[in-house]
Backbone as JSON Lines, residues from 0, in Angstrom:
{"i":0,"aa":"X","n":[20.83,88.13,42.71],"ca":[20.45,88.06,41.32],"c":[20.66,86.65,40.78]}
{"i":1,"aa":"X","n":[21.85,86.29,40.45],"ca":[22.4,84.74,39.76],"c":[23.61,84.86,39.49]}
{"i":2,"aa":"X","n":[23.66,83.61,38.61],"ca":[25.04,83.63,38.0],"c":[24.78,83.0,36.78]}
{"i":3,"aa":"X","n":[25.53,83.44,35.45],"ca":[25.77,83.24,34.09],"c":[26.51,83.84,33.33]}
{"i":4,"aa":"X","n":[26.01,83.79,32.26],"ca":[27.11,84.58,31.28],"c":[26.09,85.66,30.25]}
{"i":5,"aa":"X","n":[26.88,86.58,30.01],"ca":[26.03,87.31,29.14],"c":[26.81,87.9,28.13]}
{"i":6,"aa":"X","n":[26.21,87.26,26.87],"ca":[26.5,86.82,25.13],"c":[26.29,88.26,24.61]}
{"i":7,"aa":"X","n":[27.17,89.3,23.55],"ca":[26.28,90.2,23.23],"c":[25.27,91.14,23.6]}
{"i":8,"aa":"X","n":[25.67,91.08,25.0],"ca":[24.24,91.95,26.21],"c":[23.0,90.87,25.92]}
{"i":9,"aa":"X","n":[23.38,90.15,25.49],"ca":[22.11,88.75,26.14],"c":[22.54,87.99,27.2]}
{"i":10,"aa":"X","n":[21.6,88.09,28.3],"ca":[22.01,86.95,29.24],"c":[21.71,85.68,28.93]}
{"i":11,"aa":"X","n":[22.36,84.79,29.45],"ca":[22.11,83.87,29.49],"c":[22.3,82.69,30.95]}
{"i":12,"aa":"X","n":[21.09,82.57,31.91],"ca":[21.55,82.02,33.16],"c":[22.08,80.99,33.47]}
{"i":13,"aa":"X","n":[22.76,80.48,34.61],"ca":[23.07,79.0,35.06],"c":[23.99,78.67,33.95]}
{"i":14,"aa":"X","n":[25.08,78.99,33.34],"ca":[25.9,78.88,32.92],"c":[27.33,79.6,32.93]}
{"i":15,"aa":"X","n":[28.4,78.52,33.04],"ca":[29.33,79.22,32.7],"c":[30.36,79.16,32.27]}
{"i":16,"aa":"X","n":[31.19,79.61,31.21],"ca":[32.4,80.19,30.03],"c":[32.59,78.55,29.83]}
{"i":17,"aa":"X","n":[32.97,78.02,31.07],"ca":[33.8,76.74,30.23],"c":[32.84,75.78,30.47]}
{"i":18,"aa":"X","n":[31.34,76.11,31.0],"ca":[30.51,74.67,30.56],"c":[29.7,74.49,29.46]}
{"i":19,"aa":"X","n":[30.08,75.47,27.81],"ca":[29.52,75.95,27.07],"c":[29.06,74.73,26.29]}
{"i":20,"aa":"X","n":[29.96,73.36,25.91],"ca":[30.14,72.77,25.19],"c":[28.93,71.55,25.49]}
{"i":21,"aa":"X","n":[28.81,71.68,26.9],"ca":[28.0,70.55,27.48],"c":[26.85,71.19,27.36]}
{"i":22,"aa":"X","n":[26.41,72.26,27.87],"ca":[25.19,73.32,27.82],"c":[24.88,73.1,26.76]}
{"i":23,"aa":"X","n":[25.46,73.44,25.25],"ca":[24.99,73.08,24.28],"c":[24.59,71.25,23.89]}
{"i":24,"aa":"X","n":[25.26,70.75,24.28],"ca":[24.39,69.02,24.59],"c":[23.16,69.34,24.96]}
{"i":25,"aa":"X","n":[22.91,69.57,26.23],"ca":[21.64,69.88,27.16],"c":[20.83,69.66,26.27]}
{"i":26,"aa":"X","n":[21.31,71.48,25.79],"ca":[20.12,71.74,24.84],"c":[19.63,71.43,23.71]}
{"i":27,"aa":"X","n":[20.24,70.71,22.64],"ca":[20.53,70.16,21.29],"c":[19.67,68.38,21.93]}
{"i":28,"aa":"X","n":[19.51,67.94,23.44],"ca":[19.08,66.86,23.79],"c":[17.57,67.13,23.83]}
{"i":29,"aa":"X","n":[17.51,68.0,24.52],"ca":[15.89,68.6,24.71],"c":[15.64,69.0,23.89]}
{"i":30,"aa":"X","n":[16.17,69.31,22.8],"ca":[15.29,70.16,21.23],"c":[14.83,68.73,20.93]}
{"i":31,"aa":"X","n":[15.6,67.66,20.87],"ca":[15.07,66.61,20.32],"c":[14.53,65.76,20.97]}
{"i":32,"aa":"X","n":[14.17,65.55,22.31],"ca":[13.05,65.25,23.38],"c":[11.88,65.93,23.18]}
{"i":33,"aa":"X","n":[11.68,67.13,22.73],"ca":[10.43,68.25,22.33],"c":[9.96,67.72,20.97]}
{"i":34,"aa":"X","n":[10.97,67.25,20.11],"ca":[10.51,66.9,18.54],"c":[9.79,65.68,18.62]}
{"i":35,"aa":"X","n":[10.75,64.73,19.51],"ca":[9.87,63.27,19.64],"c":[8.36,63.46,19.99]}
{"i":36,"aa":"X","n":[8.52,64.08,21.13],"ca":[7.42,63.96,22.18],"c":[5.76,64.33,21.27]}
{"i":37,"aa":"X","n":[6.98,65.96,20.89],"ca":[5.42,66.41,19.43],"c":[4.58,65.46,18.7]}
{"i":38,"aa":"X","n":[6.01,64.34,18.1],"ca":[5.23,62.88,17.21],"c":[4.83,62.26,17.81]}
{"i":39,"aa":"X","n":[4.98,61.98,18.85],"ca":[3.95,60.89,19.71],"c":[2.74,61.49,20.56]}
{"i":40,"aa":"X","n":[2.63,63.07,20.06],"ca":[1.41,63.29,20.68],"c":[0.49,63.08,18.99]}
{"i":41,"aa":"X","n":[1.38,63.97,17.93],"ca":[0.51,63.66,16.65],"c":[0.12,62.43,16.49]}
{"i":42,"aa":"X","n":[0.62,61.41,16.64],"ca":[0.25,59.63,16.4],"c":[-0.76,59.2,17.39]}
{"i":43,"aa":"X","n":[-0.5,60.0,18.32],"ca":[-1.77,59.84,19.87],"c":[-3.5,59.69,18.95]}
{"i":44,"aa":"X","n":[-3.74,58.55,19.83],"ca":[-5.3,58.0,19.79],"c":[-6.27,58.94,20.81]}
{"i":45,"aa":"X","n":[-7.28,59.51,20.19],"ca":[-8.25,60.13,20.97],"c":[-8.56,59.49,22.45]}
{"i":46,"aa":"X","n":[-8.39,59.42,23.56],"ca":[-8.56,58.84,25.02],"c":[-8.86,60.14,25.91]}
{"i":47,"aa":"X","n":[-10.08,59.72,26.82],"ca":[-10.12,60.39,27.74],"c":[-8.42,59.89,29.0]}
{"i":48,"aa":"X","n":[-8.09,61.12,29.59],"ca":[-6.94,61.11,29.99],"c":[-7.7,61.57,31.71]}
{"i":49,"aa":"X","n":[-6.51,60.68,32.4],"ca":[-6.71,60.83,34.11],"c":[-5.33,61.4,34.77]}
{"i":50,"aa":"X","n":[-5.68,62.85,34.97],"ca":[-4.94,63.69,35.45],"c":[-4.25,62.45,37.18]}
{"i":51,"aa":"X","n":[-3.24,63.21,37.84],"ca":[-2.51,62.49,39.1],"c":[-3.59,62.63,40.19]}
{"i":52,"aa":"X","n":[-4.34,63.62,39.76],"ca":[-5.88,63.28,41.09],"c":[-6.8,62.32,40.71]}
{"i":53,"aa":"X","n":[-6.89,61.54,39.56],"ca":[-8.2,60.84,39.01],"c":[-9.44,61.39,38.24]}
{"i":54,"aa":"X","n":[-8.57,62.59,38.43],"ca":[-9.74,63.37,37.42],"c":[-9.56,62.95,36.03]}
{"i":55,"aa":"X","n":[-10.97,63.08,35.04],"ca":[-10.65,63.12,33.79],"c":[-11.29,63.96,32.88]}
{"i":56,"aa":"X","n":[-10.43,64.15,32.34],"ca":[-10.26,65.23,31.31],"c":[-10.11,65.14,29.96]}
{"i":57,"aa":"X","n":[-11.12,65.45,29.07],"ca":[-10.89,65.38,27.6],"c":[-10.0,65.45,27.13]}
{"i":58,"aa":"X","n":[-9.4,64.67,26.16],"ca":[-8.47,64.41,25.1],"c":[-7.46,65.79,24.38]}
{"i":59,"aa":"X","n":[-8.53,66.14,23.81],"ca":[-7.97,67.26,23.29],"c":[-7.33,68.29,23.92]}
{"i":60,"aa":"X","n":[-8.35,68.25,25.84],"ca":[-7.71,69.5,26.44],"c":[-6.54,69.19,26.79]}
{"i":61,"aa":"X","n":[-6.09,67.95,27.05],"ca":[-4.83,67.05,27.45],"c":[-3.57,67.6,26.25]}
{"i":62,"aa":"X","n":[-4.06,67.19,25.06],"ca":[-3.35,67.12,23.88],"c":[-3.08,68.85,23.79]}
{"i":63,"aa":"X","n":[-3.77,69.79,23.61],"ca":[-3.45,71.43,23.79],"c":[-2.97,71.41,24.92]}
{"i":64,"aa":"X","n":[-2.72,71.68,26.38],"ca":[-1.8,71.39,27.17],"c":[-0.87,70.98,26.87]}
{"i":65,"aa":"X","n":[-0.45,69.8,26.58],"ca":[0.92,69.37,26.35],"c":[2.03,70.08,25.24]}
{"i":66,"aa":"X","n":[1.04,70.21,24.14],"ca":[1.46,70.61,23.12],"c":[2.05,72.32,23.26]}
{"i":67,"aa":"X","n":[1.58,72.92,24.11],"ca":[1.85,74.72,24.49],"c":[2.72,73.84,25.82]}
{"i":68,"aa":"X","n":[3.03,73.75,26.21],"ca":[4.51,73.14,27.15],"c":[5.2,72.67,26.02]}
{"i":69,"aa":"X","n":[5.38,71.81,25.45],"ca":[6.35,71.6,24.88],"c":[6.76,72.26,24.18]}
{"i":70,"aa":"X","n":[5.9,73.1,23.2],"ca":[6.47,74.52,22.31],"c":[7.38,75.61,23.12]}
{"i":71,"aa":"X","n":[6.49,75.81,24.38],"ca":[7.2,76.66,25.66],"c":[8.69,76.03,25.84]}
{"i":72,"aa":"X","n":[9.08,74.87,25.96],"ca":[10.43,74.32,26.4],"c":[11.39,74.09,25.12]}
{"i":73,"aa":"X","n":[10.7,73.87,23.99],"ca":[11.28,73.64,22.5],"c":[12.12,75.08,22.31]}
{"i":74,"aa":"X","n":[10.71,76.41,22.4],"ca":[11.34,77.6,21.93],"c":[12.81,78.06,23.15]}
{"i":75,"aa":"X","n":[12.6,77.94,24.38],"ca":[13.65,78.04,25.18],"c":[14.81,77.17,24.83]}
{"i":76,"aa":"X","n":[14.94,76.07,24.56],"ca":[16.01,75.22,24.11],"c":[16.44,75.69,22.81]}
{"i":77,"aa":"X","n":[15.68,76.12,21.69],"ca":[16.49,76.85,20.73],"c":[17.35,77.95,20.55]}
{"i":78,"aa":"X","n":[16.43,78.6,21.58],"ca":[17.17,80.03,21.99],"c":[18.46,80.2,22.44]}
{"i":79,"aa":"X","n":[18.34,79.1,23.55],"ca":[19.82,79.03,24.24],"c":[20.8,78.14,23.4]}
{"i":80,"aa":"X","n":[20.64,77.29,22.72],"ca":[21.72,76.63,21.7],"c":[22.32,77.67,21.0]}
{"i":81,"aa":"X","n":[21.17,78.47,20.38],"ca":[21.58,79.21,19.37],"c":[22.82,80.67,20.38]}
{"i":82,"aa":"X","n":[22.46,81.2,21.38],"ca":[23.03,81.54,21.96],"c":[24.83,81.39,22.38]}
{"i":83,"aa":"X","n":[24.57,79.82,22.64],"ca":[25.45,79.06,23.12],"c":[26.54,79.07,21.54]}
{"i":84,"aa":"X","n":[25.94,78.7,20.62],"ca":[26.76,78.41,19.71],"c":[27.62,79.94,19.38]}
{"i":85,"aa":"X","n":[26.66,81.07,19.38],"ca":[26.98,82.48,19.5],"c":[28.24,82.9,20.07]}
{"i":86,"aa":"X","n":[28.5,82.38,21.37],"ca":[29.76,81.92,22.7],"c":[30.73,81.32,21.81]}
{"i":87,"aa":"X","n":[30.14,80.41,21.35],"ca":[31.63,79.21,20.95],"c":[32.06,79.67,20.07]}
{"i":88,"aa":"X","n":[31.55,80.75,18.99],"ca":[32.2,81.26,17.79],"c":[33.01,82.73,18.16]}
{"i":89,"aa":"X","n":[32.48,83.07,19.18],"ca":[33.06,83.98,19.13],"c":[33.13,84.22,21.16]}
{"i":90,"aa":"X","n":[34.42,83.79,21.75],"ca":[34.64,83.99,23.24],"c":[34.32,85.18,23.48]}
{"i":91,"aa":"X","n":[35.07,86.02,22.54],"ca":[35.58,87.31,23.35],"c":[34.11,88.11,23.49]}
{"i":92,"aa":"X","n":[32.84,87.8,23.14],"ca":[31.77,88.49,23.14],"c":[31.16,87.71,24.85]}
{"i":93,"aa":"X","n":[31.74,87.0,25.32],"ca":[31.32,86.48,26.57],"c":[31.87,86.8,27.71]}
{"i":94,"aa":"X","n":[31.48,87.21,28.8],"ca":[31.36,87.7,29.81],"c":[30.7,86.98,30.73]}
{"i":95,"aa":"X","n":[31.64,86.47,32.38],"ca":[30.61,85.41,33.16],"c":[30.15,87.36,34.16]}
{"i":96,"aa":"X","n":[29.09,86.98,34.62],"ca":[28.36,88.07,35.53],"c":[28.09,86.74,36.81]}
């Protein structure tokens, strides 16, 4: 199966009890790697874009791509902070599995 901890009967993977404090770094780093990234796609100039094969591919389909990944990794990084912080307020609701 794995190993983690599970918050409230929420799991939470690849973590554990005493790496809570850093986990929450991680994630509080990547929420704000996801925020940047968002503004520098909004400020982004219309360009046809060349995928790692040389293909190219319209702008926009580039820009929707990126933009649904980064929402995808934003909403996971919130989740687990918020989680995480869940842990730090309260131990005794944590459990390593």
């Amino acid at each position: 199966m794995g190993w983690g901890i599970i918050i409230k009967n929420v799991e939470l993977r690849r973590v554990h009890k005493c790496e809570l404090a850093e986990s929450l770094e991680e994630r509080e780093e990547a929420i704000r790697h996801c925020r940047e990234k968002l503004l520098m796609l909004a400020a982004s100039h219309p360009a046809p874009v060349e995928d790692g094969e040389s293909n190219t591919m319209p702008w926009v389909d580039w820009v929707h791509y990126e933009i649904n990944q980064l929402l995808a990794d934003y909403e996971d990084a919130v989740r687990e902070a918020h989680l995480i912080r869940v842990a730090l307020d309260d131990p005794s609701e944590v459990e390593d599995w």
